[in-house]
VEXDREN-2710 file (C-alpha; in Angstrom, 1 decimal):
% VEXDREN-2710
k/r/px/py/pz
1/UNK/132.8/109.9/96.0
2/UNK/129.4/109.6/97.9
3/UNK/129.3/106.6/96.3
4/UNK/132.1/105.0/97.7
5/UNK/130.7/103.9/101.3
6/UNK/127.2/102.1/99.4
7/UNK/129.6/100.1/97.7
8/UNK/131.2/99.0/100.4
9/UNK/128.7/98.2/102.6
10/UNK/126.6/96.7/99.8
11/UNK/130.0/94.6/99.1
12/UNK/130.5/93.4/102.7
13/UNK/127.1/92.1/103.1
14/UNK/127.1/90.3/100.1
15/UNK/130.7/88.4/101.1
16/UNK/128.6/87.4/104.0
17/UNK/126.1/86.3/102.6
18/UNK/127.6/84.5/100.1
19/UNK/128.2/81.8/103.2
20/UNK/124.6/81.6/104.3
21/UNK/123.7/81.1/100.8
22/UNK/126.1/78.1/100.2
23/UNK/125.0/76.0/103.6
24/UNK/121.1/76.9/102.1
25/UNK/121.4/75.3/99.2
26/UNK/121.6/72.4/101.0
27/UNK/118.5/72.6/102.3
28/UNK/116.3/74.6/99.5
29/UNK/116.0/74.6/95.9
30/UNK/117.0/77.8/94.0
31/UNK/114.2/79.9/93.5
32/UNK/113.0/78.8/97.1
33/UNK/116.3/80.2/98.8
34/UNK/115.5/83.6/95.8
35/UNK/111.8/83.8/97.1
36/UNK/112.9/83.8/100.6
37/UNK/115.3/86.4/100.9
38/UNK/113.0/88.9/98.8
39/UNK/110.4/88.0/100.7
40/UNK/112.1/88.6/104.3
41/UNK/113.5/92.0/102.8
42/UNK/110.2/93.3/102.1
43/UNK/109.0/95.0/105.2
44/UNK/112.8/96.2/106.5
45/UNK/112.9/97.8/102.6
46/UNK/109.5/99.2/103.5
47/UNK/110.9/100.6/106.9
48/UNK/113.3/102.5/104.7
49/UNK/110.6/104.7/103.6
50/UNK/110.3/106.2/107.0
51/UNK/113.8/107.6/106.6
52/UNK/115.0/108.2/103.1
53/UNK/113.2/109.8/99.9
54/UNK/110.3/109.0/97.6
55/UNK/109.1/110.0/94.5
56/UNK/106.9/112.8/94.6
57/UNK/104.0/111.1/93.1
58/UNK/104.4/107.2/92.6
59/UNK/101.3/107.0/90.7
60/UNK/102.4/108.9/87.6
61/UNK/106.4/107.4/87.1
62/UNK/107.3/107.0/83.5
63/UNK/107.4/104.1/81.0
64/UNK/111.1/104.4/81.6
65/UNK/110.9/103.0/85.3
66/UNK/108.8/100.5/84.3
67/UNK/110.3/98.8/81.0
68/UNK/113.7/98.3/83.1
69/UNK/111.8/96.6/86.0
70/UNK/109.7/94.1/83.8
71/UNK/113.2/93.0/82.1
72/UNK/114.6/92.4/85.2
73/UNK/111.9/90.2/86.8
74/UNK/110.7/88.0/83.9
75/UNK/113.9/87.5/82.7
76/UNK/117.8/88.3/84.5
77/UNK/115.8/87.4/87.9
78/UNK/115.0/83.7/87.0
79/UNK/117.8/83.3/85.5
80/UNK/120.1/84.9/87.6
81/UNK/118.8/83.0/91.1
82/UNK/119.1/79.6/89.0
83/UNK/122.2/79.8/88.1
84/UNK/123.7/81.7/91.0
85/UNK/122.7/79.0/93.5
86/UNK/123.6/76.1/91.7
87/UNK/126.8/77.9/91.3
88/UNK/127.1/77.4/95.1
89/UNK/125.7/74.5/95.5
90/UNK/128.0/72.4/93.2
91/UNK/131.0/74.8/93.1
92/UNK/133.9/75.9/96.0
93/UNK/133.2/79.1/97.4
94/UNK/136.7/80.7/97.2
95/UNK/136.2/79.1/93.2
96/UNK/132.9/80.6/92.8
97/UNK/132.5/83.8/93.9
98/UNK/135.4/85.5/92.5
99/UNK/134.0/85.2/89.1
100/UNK/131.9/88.3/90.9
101/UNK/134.8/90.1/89.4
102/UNK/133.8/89.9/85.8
103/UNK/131.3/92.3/87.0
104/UNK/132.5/95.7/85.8
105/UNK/133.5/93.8/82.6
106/UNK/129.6/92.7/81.5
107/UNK/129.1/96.1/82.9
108/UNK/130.8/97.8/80.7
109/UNK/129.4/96.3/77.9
110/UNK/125.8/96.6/78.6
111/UNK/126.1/100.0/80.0
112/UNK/127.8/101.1/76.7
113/UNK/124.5/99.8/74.9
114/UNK/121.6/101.2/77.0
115/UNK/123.3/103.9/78.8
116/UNK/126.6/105.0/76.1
117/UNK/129.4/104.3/78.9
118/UNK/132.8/103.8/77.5
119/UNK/136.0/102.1/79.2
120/UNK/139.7/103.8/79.2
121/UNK/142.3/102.6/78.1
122/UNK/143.5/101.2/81.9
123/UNK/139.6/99.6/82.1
124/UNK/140.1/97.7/79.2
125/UNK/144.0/96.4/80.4
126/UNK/141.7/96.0/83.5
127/UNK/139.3/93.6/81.7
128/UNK/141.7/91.8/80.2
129/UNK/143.5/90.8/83.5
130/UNK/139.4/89.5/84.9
131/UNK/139.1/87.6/81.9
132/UNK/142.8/85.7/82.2
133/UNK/142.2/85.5/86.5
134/UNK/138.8/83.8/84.9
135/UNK/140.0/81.6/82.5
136/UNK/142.5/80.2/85.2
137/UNK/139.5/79.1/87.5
138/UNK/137.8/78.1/84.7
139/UNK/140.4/75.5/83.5
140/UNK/141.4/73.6/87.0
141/UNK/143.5/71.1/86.5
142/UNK/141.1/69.3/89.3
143/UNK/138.4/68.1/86.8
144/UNK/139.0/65.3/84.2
145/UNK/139.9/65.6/80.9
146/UNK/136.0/65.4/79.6
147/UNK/135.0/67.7/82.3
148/UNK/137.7/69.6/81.9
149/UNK/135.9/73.1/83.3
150/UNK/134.1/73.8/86.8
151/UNK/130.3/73.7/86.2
152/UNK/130.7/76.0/89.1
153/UNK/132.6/78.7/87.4
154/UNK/130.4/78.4/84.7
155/UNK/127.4/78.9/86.2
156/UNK/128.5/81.8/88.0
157/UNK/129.7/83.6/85.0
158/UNK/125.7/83.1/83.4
159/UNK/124.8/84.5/86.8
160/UNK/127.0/87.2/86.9
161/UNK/126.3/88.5/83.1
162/UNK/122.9/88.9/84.4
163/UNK/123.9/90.6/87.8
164/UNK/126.0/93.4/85.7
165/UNK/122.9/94.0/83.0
166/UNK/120.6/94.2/85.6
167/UNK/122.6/96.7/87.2
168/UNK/122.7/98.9/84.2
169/UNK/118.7/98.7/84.2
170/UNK/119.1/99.2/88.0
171/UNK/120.5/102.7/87.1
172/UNK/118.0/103.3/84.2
173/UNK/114.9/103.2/86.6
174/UNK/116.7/105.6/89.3
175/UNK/117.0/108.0/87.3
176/UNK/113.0/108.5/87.3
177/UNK/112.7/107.3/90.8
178/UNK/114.2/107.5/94.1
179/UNK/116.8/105.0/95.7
180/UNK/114.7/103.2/98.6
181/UNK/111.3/103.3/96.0
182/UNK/112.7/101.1/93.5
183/UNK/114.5/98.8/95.6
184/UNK/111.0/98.0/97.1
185/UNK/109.5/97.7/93.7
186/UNK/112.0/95.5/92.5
187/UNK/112.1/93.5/95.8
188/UNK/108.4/92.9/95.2
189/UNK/108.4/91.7/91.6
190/UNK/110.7/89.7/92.3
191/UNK/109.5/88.0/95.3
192/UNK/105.9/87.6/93.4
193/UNK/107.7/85.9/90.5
194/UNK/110.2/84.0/92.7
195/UNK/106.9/82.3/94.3
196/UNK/105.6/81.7/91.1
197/UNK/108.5/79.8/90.1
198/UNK/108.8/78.0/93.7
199/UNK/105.1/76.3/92.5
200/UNK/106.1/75.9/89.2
201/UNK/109.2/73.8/89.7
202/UNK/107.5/72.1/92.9
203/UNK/110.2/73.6/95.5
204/UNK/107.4/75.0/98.1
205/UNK/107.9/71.5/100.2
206/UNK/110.9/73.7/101.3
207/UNK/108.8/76.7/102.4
208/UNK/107.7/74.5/105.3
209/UNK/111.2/74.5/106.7
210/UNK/111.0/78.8/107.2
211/UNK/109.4/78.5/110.2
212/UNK/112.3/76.7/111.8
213/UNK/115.0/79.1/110.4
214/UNK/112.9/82.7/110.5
215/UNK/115.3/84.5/113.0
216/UNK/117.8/83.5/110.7
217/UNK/115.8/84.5/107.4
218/UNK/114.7/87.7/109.5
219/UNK/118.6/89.0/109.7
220/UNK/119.3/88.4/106.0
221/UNK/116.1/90.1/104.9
222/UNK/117.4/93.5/107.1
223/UNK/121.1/93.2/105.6
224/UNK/119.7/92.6/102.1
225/UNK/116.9/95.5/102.5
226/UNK/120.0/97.3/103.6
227/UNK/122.9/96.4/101.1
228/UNK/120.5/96.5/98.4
229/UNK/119.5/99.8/99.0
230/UNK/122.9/101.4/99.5
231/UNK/123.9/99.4/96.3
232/UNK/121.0/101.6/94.5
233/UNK/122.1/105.0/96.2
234/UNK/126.1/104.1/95.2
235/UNK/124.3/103.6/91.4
236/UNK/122.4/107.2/91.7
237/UNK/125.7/108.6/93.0
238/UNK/128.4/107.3/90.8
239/UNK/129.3/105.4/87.6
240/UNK/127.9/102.0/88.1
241/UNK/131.2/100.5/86.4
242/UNK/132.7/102.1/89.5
243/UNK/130.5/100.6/92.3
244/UNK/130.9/97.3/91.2
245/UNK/134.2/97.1/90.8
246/UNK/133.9/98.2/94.5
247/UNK/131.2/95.1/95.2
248/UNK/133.1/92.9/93.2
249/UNK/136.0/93.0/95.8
250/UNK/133.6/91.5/98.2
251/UNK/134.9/87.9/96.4
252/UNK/138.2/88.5/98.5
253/UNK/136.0/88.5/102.0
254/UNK/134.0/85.8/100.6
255/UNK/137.0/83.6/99.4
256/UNK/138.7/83.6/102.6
257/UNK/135.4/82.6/104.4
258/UNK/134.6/79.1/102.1
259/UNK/138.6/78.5/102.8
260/UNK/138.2/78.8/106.6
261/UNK/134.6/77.9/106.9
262/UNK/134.6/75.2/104.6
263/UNK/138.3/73.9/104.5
264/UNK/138.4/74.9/100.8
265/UNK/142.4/74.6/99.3
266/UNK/143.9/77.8/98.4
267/UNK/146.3/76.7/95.6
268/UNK/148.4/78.6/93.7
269/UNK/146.2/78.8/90.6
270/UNK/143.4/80.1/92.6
271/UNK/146.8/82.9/94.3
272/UNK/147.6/84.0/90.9
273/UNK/144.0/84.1/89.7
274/UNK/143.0/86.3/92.3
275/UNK/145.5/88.7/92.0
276/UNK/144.7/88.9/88.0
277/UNK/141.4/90.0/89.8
278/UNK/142.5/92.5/92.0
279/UNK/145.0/94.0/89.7
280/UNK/141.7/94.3/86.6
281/UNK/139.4/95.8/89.8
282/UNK/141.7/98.4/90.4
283/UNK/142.4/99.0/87.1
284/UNK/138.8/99.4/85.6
285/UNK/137.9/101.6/89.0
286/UNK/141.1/104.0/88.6
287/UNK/140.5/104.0/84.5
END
């Protein structure tokens, strides 16, 4: 269970986040708000190395770190970040991020095909409770009969599909590597291609607004050094179907803050929904 507290932590940071994020994209286009926080997390992940284990010779690490890592930046990254921020820009918090729960689900799936993981019999009644709590967010009887599904939801479950593959190829490259090594590595792809794509889709007038918010931007580069890395120990530690059905939870945390922070109703769709979500959580995680 040394897996356990990572999860956690990785999944209270995130709920908070998940706050700061929303009042950004307000502010900064998607890849900008990506760029920044990979940026801001380089030198507190590079801090880490002071402290925690490295590869014994990071000039020589396999093709197996490697292929996982160039998946992951090219492709889930972009668009993961996209979709993940538009999510919160145009959806309800306490309607967003509980789709985080799907996350053991894709998980399953992709870490049966790369890494041979198989569900119980409990995981899959588990999934099967996500996917109903799902489909009740997805079909609100807020929206209109031609836009009869949140975008929001939607976008979020794209976002999420990519967050639980990634994972599985977050595990993949561990194995070869250390914990704190690869979450620099991948913090530094993606902040290289995250700038790219900031130039690309002509969001860098937004970069000029850093300078204003860098104590803030400073804090959520140390607590996403941070929860990224314990996120990466949890995965070396324990099945990663496991540690994020852990992070997942964080949607309760972040839930509760859009419906106080941001007046967001709590009706009884979103009641039973959520408890279709807990119930499938601690299903998978006990299965």
């Amino acid at each position: 269970m040394l897996w356990l507290p990572f999860a956690l932590f990785s999944a209270i940071v995130l709920a908070s986040r998940r706050v700061y994020e929303k009042n950004l994209t307000n502010a900064f286009g998607n890849f900008s708000i990506g760029f920044i926080i990979q940026a801001f997390s380089l030198l507190p992940t590079l801090a880490l190395f002071l402290f925690l284990p490295l590869p014994d010779n990071i000039l020589t690490l396999p093709w197996k770190f490697w292929w996982p890592l160039l998946i992951i930046w090219f492709i889930l990254y972009p668009i993961q970040t996209y979709f993940l921020y538009r999510a919160l820009r145009e959806g309800e918090l306490s309607e967003t991020t509980p789709i985080m729960a799907l996350l053991p689900v894709f998980n399953i799936v992709s870490s049966y095909l790369i890494i041979g993981e198989l569900p119980t019999f409990l995981g899959s009644i588990g999934i099967i409770s996500v996917v109903f709590g799902t489909y009740l967010l997805l079909k609100n009887p807020r929206y209109t009969t031609s836009n009869k599904y949140s975008k929001g939801v939607i976008y979020m479950i794209i976002a999420t599909a990519c967050i639980a593959i990634g994972s599985t190829l977050d595990k993949v490259s561990i194995s070869v590597s250390t914990p704190v090594f690869y979450s620099f590595m991948n913090t530094l792809g993606a902040a290289i291609i995250f700038l790219f794509l900031v130039y690309a889709y002509k969001q860098n007038e937004g970069l000029e607004k850093i300078r204003n918010m860098f104590l803030l931007f400073s804090l959520l580069g140390i607590f996403q050094a941070l929860a990224f890395t314990s996120s990466m120990f949890a995965f070396s530690y324990g099945p990663t179907s496991y540690v994020l059905a852990v992070r997942s939870g964080s949607f309760l945390m972040a839930s509760a803050m859009g419906i106080f922070f941001f007046k967001e109703v709590l009706s009884p769709q979103k009641i039973i929904s959520y408890v279709l979500f807990v119930v499938g959580i601690v299903l998978i995680t006990v299965g």
